[in-house]
Residue frames as qw, qx, qy, qz and C-alpha x, y, z in Angstrom:
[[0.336, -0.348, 0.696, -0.531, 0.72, -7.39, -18.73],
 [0.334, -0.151, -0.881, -0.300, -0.50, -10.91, -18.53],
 [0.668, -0.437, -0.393, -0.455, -4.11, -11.46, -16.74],
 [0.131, 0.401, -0.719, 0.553, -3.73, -12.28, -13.45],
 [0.496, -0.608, -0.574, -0.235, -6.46, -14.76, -11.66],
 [0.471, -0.327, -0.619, 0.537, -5.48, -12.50, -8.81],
 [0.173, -0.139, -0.280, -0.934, -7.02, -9.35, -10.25],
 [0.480, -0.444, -0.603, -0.457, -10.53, -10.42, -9.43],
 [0.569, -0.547, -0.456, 0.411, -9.80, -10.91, -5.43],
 [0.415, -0.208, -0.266, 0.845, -7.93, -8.32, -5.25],
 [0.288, -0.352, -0.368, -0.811, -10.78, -6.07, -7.06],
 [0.589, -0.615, -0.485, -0.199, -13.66, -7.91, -4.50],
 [0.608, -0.322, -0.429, 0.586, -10.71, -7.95, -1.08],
 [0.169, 0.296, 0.140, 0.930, -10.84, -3.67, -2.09],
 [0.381, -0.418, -0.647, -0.511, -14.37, -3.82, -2.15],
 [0.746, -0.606, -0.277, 0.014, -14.87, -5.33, 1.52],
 [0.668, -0.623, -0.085, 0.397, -11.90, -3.92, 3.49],
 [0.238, 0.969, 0.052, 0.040, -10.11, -0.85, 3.41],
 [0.061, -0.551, 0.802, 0.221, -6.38, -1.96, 3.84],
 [0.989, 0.131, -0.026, -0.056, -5.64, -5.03, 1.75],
 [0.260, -0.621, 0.673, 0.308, -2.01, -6.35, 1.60],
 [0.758, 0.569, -0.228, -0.224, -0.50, -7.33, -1.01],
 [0.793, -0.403, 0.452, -0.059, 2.19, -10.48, -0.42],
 [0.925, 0.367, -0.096, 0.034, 4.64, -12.05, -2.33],
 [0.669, -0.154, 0.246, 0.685, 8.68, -12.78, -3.88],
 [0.050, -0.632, 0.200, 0.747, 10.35, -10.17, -5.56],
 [0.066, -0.325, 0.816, 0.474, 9.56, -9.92, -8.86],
 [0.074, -0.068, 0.974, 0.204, 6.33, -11.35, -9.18],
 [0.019, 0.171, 0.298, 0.939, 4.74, -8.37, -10.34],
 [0.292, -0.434, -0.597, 0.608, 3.06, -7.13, -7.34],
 [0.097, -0.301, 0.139, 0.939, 3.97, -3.89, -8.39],
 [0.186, -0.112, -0.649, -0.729, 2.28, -4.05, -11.82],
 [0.298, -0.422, -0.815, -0.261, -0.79, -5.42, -10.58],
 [0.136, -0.611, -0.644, 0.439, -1.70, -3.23, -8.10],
 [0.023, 0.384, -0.190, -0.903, -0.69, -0.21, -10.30],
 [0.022, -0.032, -0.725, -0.687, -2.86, -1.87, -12.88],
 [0.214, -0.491, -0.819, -0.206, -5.90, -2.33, -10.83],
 [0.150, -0.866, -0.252, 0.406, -6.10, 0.96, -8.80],
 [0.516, 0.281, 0.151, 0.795, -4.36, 3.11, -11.60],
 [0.086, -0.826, 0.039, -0.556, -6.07, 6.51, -9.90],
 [0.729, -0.663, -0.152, 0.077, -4.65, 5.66, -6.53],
 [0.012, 0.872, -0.472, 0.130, -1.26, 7.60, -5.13],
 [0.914, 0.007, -0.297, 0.276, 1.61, 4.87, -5.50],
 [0.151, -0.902, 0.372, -0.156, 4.37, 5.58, -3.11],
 [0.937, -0.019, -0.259, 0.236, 7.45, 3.11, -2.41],
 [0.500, -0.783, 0.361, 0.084, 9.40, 3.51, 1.03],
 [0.874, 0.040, 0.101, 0.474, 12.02, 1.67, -1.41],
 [0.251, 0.749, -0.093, 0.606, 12.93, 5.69, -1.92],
 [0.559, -0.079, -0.514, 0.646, 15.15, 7.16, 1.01],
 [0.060, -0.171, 0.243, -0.953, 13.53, 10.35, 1.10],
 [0.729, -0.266, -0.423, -0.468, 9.96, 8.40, 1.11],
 [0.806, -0.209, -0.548, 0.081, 11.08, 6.26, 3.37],
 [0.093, 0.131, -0.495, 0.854, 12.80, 9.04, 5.96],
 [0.363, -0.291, -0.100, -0.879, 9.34, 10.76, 5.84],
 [0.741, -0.259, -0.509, -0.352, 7.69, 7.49, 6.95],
 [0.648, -0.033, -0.604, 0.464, 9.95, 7.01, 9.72],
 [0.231, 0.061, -0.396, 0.887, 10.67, 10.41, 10.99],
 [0.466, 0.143, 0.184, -0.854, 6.57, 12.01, 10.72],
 [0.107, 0.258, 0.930, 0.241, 4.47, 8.63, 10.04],
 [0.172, 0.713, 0.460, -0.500, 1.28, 11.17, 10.80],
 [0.310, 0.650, -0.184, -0.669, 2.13, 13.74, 7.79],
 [0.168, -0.232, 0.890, 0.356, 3.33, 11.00, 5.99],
 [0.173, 0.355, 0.915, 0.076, -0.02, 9.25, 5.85],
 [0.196, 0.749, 0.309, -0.552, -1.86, 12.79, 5.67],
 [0.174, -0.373, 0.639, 0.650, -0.60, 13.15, 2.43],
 [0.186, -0.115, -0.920, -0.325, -2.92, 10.47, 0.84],
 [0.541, -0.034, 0.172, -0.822, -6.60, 12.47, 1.33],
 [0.816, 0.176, -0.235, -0.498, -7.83, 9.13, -0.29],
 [0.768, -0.432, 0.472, 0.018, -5.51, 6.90, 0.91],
 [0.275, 0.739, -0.567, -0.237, -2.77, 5.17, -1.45],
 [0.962, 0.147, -0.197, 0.115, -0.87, 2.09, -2.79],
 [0.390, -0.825, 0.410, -0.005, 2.33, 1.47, -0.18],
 [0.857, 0.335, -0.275, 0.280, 5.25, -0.45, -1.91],
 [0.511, 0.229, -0.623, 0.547, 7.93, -1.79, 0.22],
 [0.382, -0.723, 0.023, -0.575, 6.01, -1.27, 3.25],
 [0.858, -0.503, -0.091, 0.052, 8.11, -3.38, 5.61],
 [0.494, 0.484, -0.173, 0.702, 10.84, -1.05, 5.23],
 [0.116, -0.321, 0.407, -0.847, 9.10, 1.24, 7.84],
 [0.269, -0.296, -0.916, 0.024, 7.57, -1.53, 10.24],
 [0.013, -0.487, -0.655, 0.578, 5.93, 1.29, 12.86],
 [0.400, 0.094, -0.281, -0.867, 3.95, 2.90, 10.04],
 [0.375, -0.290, -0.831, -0.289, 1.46, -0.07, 10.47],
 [0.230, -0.556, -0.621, 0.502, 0.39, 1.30, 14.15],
 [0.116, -0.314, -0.029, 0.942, -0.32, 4.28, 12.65],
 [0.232, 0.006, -0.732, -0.641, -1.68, 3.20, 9.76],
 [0.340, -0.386, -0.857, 0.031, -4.18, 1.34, 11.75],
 [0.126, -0.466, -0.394, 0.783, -4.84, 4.54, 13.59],
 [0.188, 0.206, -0.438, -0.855, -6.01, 6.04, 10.04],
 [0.284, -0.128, -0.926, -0.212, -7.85, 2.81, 9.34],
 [0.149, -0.321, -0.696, 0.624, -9.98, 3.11, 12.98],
 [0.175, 0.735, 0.306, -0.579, -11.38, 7.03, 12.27],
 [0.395, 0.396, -0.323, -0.764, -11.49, 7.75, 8.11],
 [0.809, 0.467, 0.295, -0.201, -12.93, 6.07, 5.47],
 [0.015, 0.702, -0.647, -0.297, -9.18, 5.83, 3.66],
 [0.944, 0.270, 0.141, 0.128, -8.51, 2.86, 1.40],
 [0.258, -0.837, 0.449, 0.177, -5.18, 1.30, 1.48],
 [0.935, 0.259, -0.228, 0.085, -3.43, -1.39, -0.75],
 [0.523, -0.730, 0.437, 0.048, 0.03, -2.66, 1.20],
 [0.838, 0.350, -0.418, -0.018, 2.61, -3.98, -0.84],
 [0.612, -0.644, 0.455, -0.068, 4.97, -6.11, 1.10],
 [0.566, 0.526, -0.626, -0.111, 8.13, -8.07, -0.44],
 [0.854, -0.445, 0.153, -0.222, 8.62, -11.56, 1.12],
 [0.226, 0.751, -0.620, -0.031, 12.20, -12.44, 1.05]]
């Protein structure tokens, strides 16, 4: 993997706030880099169908899942998982990374 000068923010943005998003194009190893800097965190990607029912149909169990919170890839697949999410955010101490593909 090559270095990334976005490794360092994204290490400090962790640090100070417990959801960060992650932003970009396809491709321009998003992925990698969050998997590389949280490598004990649960990855999940609503780009799966049965992932991505689960978010839709029970966003609650969905997010119960992740005692510690998780890394969310493709998360603008299931837009009303963010009001929820933000419910989580409010009353635990959960840490989230959001990937998000910008098309």
């Amino acid at each position: 993997m090559i270095t990334r000068s976005a490794e360092k923010l994204l290490r400090l943005l962790a640090k100070e706030f417990r959801s960060v998003a992650v932003v970009g194009p396809r491709q321009s190893g998003k992925t990698t880099l969050v998997k590389s800097v949280f490598p004990r965190k649960p990855y999940v990607s609503l780009e799966d169908p049965d992932e991505r029912n689960q978010a839709n149909n029970d966003p609650r169990a969905f997010l119960a899942r992740f005692k510690n919170g998780a890394i969310i890839d493709e998360a603008q697949r299931v837009p009303a998982l963010f009001s929820y999410l933000q419910r989580v955010l409010d009353t635990t101490k959960k840490r989230w990374i959001i990937h998000l593909n910008r098309k």
